[in-house]
N, C-alpha and C positions, 0 to 999 in steps of 0.2 A: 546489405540486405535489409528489407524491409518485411515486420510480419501485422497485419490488419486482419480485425476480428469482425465477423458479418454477424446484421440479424438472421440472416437465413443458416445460425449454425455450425459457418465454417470458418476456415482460417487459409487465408492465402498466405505466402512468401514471393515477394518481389525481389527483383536486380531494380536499383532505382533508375536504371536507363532503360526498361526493358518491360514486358510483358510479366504476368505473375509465373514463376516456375514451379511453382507446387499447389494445390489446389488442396485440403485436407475438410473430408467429413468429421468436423470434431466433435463437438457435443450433439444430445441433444434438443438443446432449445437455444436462445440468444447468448452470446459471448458478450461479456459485460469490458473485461478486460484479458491484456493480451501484454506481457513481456518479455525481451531478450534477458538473460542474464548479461550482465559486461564484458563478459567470457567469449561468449555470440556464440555457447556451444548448446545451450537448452533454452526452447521455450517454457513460459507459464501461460495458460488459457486458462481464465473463468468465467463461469455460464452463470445463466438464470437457474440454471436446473441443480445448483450448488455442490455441482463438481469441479475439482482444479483437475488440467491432464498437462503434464509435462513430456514435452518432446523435443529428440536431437533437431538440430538446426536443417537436417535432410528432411523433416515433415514424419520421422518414425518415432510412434508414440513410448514412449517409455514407462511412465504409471500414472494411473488414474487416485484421483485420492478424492475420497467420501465423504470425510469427517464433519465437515459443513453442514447444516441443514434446512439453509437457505439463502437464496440469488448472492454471488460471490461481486463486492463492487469495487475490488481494488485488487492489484497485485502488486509487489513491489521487492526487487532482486536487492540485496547489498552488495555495495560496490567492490568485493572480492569475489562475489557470485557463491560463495559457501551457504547463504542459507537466504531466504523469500520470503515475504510475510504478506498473509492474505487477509484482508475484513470481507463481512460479512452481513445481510440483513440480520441474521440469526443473532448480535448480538458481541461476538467473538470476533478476537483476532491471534491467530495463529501465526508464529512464527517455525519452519520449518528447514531444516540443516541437515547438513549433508549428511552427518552420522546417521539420520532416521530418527532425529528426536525431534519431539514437537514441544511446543510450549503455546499452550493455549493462555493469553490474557483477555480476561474478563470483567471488568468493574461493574456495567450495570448493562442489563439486560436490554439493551437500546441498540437498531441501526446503527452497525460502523460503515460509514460512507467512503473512509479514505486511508490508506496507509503510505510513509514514506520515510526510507530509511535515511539518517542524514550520511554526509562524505564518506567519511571512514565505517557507516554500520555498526556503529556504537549505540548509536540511541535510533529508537523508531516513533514515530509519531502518530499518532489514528486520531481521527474526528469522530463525531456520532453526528447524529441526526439534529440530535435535541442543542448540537452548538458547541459540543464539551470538545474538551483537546484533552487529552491523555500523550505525555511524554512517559517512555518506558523505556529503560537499558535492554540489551540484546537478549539480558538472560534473562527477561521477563519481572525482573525489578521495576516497581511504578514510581518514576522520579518527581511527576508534577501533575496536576490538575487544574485547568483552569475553563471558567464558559465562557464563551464568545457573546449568546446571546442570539445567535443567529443560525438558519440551518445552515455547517459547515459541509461544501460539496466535495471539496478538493482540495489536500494540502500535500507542501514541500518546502524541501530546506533550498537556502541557497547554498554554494560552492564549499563555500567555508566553513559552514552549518551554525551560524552566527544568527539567522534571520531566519522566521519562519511563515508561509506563505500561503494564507487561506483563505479558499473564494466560496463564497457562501449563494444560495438559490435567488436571493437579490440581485445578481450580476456583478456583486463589487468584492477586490482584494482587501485583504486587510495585512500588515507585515510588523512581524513581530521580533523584539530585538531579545537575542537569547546572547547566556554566557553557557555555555557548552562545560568549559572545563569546571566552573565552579557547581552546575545541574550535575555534575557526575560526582562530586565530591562531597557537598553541602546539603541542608533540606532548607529551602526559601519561600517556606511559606507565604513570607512577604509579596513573593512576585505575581500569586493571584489579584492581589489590589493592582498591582501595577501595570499588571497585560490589559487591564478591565480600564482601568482609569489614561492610560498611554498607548494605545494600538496607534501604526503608524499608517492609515488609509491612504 
């Protein structure tokens, strides 16, 4: 199954051989983004209008959440489906689980353009506007900071969550070599000279 987000407000669900089978009035204004959890049992939709609405995989909305308070530009499930993490123009990126706790990370008041949880949902990644990367633990622990230099549009981990993956309004990727297990144990100051001065284009 396949779920795509329209400007005109709605959300279809596809059979990929086949015509759309659900047709859904969801927001109301533009859907920025749209994802399955891994589960394939909830969607996440979010709008211009900077509401998230989470619904079963039948197109039946389940709840609406408000907290945002401005155009929603990312969604992103962790690979056990327990918890989602949303950016924001507003600035914020919310992480949100299943128990109904949220964890709002905030560093600087700037366009978060992108979220992406690596393999295991251990660490989450967000870009801003202004080029910065913000690495974060799950629980909202801020492990690294480093700027690109460039406006970051779009990031992701690869498989193994070793490399990370960010394509900026220039048109071009840039892939960045991480050490996962020692970012979770160590503080590497160092590694902001070294993303700056070694990105691998």
């Amino acid at each position: 199954m396949l779920a795509s987000g329209s400007l005109d407000n709605s959300i279809k669900l596809w059979q990929l051989q086949d015509l759309p089978i659900t047709h859904i009035s969801a927001h109301e204004s533009w859907i920025n983004s749209i994802s399955f959890s891994p589960d394939g049992q909830t969607i996440a939709s979010g709008s211009i209008d900077g509401t998230i609405k989470l619904w079963k995989n039948n197109g039946k909305l389940i709840k609406t959440l408000t907290e945002h308070t401005e155009d929603i530009t990312k969604i992103s499930f962790s690979p056990d489906s327990k918890m989602f993490a949303s950016s924001s123009k507003d600035g914020e990126v919310k992480i949100w689980k299943s128990d109904r706790k949220t964890i709002t990370l905030s560093k600087d008041k700037i366009e978060i353009t992108s979220v992406s949880f690596n393999s295991n949902g251990t660490i989450l990644a967000s870009s801003s506007i202004d080029g910065t990367i913000n690495l974060w633990k799950n629980d909202g622990t801020l492990i690294l900071t480093f700027n690109t230099d460039d406006e970051i549009r779009s990031i992701g981990f690869s498989p193994d969550s070793q490399t990370l993956v960010t394509g900026n309004k220039k048109g071009s990727l840039s892939l960045w070599n991480l050490n996962i297990d020692n970012l979770l144990t160590q503080s590497y100051t160092w590694l902001q000279d070294y993303f700056k001065n070694y990105p691998q284009s």
